[in-house]
LUMMARZA-604561 format. One line per 2 residues: number of its first residue (from 1); their letters; for each residue y, z, x of N, C-alpha, C. Coordinates in Angstrom, 1 decimal. Atoms other than C-alpha are relative to their C-alpha. Layout:
LUMMARZA-604561
NUM	a	Y/Z/X/Y/Z/X/Y/Z/X | ...
***
This chain:
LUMMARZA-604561
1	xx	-0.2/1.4/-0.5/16.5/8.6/-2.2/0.2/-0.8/-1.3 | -0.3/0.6/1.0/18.0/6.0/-4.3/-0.9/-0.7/-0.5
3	xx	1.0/1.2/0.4/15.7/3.8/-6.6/-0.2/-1.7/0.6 | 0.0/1.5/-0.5/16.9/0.5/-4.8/-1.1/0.4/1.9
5	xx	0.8/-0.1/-1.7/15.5/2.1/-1.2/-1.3/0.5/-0.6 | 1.3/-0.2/-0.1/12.4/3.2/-2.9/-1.1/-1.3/-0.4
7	xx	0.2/1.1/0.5/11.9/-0.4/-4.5/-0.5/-0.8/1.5 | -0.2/0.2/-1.3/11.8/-1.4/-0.7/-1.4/0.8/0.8
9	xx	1.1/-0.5/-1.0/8.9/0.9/0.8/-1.0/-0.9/-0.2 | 1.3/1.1/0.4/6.2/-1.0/-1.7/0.4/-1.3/0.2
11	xx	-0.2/1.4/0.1/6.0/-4.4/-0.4/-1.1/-0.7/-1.3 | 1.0/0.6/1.4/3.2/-5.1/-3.2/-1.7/0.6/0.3
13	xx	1.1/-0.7/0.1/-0.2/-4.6/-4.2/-0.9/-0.8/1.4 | 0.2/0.8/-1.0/-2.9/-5.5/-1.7/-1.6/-0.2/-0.6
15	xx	1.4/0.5/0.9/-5.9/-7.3/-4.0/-1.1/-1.0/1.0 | 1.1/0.6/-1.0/-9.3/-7.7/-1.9/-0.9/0.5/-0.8
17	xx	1.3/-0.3/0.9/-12.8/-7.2/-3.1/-0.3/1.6/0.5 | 0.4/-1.4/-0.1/-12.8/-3.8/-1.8/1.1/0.7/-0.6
19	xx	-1.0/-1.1/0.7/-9.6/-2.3/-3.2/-0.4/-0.4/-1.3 | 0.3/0.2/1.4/-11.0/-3.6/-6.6/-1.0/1.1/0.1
21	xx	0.7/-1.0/0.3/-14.0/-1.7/-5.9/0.5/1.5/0.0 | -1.1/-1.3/0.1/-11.5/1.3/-5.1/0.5/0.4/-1.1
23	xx	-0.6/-0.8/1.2/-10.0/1.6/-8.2/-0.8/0.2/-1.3 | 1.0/-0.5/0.6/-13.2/2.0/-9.9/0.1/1.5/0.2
25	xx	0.2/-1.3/0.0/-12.8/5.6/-8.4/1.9/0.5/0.4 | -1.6/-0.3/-0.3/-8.8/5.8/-8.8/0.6/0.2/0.6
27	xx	-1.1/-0.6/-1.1/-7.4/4.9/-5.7/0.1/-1.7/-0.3 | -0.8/1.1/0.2/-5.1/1.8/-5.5/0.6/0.1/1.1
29	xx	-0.9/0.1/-1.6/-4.0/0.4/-2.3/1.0/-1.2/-0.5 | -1.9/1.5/0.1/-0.2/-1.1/-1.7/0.2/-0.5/1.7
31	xx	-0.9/0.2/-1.6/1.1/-2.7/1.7/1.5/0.2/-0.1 | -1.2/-1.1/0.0/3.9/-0.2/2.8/1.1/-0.8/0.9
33	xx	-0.4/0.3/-1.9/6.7/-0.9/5.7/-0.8/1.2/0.8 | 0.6/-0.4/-1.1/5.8/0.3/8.9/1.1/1.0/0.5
35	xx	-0.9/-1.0/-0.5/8.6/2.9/8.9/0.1/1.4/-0.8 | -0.1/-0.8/0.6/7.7/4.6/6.0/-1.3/1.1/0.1
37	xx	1.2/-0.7/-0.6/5.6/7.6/5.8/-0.3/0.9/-1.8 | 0.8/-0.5/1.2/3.2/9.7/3.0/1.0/0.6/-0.8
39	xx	-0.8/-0.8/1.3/6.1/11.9/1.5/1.0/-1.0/-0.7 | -0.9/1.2/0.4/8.3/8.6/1.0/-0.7/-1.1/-1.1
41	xx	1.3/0.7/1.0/5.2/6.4/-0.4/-0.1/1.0/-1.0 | 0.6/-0.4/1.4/4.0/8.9/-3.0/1.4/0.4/-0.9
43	xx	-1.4/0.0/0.4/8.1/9.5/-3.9/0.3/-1.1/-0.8 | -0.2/1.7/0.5/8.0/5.5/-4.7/-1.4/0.1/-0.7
45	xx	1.3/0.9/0.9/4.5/5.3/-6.4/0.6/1.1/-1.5 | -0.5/-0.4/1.2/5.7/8.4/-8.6/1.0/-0.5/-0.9
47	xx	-1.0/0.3/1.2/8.8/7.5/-9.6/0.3/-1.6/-0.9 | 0.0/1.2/0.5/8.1/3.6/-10.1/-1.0/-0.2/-1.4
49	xx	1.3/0.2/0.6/4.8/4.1/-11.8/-0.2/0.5/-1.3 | 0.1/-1.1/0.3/5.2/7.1/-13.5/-1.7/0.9/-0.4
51	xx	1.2/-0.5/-0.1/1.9/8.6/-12.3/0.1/1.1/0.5 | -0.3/-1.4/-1.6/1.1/11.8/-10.3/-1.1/-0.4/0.6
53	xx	0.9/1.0/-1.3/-0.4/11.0/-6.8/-0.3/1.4/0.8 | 0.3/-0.8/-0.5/-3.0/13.3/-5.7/-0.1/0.2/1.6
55	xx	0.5/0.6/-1.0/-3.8/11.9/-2.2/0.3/-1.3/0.8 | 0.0/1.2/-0.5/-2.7/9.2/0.1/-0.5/-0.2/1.4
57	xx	0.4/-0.1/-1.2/-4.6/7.7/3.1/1.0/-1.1/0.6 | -1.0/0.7/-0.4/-2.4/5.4/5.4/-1.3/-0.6/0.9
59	xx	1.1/0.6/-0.7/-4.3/2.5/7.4/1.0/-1.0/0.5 | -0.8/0.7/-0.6/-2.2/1.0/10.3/-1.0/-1.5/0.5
61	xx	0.7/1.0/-0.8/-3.6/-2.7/11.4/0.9/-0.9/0.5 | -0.9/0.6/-1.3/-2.3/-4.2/14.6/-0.2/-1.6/-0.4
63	xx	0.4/1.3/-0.1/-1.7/-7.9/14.6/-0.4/-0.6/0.7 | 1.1/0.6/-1.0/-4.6/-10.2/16.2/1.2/-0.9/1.0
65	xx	-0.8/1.2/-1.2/-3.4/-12.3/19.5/-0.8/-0.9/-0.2 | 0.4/1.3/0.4/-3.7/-15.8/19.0/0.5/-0.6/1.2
67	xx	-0.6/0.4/-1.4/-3.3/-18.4/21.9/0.5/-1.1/-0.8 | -0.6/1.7/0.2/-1.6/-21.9/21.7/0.3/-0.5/1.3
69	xx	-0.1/0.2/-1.2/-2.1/-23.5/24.5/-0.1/1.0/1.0 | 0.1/-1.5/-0.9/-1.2/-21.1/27.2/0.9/1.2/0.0
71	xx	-0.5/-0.8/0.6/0.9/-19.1/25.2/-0.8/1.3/-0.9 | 0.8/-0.9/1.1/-0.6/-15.6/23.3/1.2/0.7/-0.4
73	xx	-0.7/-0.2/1.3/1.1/-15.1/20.2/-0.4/1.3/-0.9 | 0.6/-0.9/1.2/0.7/-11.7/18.2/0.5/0.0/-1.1
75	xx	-0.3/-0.1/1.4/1.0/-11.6/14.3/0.5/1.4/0.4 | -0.9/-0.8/0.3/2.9/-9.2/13.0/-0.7/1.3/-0.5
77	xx	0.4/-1.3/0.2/1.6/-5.4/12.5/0.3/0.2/-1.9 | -0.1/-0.1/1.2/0.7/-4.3/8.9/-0.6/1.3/-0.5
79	xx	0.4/-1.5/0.8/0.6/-0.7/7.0/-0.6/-0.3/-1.4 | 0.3/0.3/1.8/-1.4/-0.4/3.6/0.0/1.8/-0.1
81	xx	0.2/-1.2/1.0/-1.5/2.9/1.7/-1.0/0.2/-1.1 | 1.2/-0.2/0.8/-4.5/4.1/0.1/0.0/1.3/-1.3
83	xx	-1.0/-1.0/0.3/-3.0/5.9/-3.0/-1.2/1.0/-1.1 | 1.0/-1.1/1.3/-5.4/8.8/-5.3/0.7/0.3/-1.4
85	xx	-1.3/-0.6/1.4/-3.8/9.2/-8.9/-1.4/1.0/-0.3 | 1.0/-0.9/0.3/-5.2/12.1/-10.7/-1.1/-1.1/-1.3
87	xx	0.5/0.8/1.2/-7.8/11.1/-13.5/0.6/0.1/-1.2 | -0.6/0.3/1.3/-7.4/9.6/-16.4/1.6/-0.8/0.5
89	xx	-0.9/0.9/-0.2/-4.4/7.9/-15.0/-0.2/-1.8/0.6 | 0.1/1.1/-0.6/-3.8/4.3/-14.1/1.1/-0.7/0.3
91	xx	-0.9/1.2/-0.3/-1.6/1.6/-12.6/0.1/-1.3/-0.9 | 0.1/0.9/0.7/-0.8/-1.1/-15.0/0.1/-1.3/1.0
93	xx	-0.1/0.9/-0.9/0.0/-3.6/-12.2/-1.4/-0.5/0.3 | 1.7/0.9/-0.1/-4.0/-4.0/-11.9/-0.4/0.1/-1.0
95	xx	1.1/0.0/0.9/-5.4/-3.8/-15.1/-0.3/-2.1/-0.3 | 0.5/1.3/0.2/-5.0/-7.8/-15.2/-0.4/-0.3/1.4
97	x	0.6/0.3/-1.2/-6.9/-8.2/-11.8/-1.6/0.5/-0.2
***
């Protein structure tokens, strides 16, 4: 796959007080599309990063319904990727977080 379509899977990193705690034990979560899947993500973390990626967990969350008036509105559906580098490696993209 070309580097412009793998620039496209990673929408970015996804910085919460729990994925901080996460990369105390070297996993780093990204929010993916919702089209892509494990052999395409660790294809894009390798060749962007230049890490090796032992492990990825995938975590789909549905968007909540919301009303307005008497209308129910759902947000929009969102994938994250929960990614394992081996040790001793790291992602430079968080070391300033």
């Amino acid at each position: 796959m070309t580097m412009a379509k793998l620039t496209q899977v990673i929408l970015g990193p996804v910085i919460t007080e729990r994925s901080s705690l996460l990369q105390e034990r070297n996993k780093y979560t990204f929010e993916v599309r919702m089209d892509s899947n494990k052999g395409l993500i660790k294809q894009a973390i390798e060749t962007l990063f230049e890490v090796k990626v032992v492990k990825i967990n995938i975590v789909k969350n549905r968007g909540k319904a919301r009303r307005f008036g008497s209308r129910l509105v759902h947000g929009s559906d969102k994938k994250k990727a929960i990614v394992t580098l081996n040790p001793g490696e790291t992602i430079s993209l968080f070391d300033g977080v």
